[in-house]
N, C-alpha and C positions, 0 to 999 in steps of 0.2 A: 875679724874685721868689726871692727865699732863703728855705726854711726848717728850721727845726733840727729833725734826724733823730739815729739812733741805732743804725740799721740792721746798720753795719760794725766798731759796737764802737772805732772810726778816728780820732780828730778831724778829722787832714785825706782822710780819706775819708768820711767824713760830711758833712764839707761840700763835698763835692764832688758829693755824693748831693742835698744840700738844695740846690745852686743852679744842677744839670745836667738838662734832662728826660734826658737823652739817657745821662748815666750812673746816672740813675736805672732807666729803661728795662733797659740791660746788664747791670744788676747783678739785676734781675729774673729774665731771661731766665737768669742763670748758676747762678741757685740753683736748684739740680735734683745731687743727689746729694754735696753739698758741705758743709759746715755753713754756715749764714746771715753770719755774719761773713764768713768768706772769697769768700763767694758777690759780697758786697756792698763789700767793699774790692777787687774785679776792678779795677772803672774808675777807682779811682785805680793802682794798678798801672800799667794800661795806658795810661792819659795819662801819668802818669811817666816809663813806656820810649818813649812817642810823643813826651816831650820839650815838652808843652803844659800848660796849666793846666783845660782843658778837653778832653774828648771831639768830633771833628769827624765826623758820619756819610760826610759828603764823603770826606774822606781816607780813614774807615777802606772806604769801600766801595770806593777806587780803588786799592787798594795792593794789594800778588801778594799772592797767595793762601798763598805759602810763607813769604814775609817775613813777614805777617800771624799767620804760625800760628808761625812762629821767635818770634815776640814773647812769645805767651801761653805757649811751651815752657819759656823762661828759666827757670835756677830761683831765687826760687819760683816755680813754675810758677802761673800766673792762675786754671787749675781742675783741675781732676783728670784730665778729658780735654781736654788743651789744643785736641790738632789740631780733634775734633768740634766744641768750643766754639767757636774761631776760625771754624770757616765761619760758624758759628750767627750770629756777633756780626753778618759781613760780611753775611751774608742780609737780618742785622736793619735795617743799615745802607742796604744797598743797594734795601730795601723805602723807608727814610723818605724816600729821596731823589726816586724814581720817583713815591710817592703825596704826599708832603708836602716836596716841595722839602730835602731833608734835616734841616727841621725838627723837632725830636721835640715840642716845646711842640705844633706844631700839629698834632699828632694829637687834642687835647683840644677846640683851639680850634672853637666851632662845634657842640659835640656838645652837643644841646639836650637829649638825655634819656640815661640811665643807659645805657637798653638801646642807644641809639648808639654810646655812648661803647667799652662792650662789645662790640660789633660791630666796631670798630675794633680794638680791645687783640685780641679772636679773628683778625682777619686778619693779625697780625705772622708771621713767621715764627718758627716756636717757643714759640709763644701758642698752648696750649691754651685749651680755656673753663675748669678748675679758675684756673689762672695767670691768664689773663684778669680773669678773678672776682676774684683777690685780689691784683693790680695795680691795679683798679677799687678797694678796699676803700681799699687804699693811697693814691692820688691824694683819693681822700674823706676819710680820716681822718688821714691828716698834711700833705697837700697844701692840703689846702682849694678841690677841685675839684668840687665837688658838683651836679652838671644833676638834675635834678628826674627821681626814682626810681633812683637812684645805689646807695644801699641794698640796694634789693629787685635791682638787674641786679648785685650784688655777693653776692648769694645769703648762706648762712651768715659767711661773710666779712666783711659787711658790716653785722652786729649790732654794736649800741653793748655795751661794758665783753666783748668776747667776746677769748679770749686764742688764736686757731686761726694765725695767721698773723704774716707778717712788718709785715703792715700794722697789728697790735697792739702793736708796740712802740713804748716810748716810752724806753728804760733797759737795763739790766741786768737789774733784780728782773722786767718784763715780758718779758726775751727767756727768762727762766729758765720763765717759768709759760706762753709760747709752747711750749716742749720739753716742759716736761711734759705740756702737753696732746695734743702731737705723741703723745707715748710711750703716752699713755692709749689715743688714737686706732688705734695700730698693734697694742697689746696688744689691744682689743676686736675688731681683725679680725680677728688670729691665733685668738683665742676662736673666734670664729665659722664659723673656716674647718673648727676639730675636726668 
């Protein structure tokens, strides 16, 4: 299944987002202190220097450790913290393999309720429940992966017409009003914390 995302800002990282679970996933897990584009055009970066048209969790879990983190250092470097991120990826990886045959589709497949599906997205490595949450938001609202209470196991995230996440975008003008809500977000805790 392909579907047309917007996430990387990319064309051909975007669809590589819309017809990869697996660098969907990646790009997930890499957004954490990076801006959203960059977070999200990782997996095509890194299928690029892997020399593939797709992301392999197989390969990426089997490869050294150093080679693996030599890839994301390259510059441009894949994140900000390459080395940290590179275990992060192989963790992720070498998780889909052990529990879903290296499949990342079939982490979904099978997940009759939200709060399963969530429980799954939490045991990743590097899967908090906030992430969890809004990787669940994500597969519901541009995926079209929706098990019954998907929503509610996607918490605030997972409100219709709500701009909190990456799972809200659809564009440009949507990644813009994602930031500012971001900004609103951070400004009211700083408030709070006076």
């Amino acid at each position: 299944m392909t579907v047309d995302v917007h996430l990387a800002q990319h064309p051909e990282a975007d669809a590589l987002l819309g017809r990869s679970p697996l660098a969907a996933l990646v790009g997930m897990l890499l957004d954490q202190q990076v801006p959203m584009e960059w977070a999200f055009t990782g997996p095509y970066t890194l299928a690029t220097r892997l020399g593939e048209d797709d992301l392999d969790a197989r390969r990426i879990a089997a490869m050294d450790p150093e080679e693996f983190a030599a890839l994301f250092s390259t510059k441009p470097a894949v994140h900000r913290y390459p080395t940290s991120m590179a275990k992060r990826v192989q963790e992720l990886c070498r998780h889909l393999v052990a529990h879903y045959d290296g499949d990342a589709a079939a982490l979904t497949r099978g997940a009759d309720s939200g709060a399963e599906l969530l429980r799954r997205l939490h045991a990743l490595p590097g899967f908090g429940r906030q992430k969890a949450q809004i990787f669940l938001a994500l597969l519901g609202k541009r995926f079209g992966i929706t098990p019954e209470g998907w929503r509610e196991a996607a918490g605030p995230y997972g409100e219709e017409g709500s701009y909190r996440s990456v799972a809200d975008i659809t564009g440009p003008e949507s990644l813009a009003r994602v930031r500012e809500s971001k900004q609103r977000a951070k400004q009211a805790a700083k408030d709070s914390a006076k």
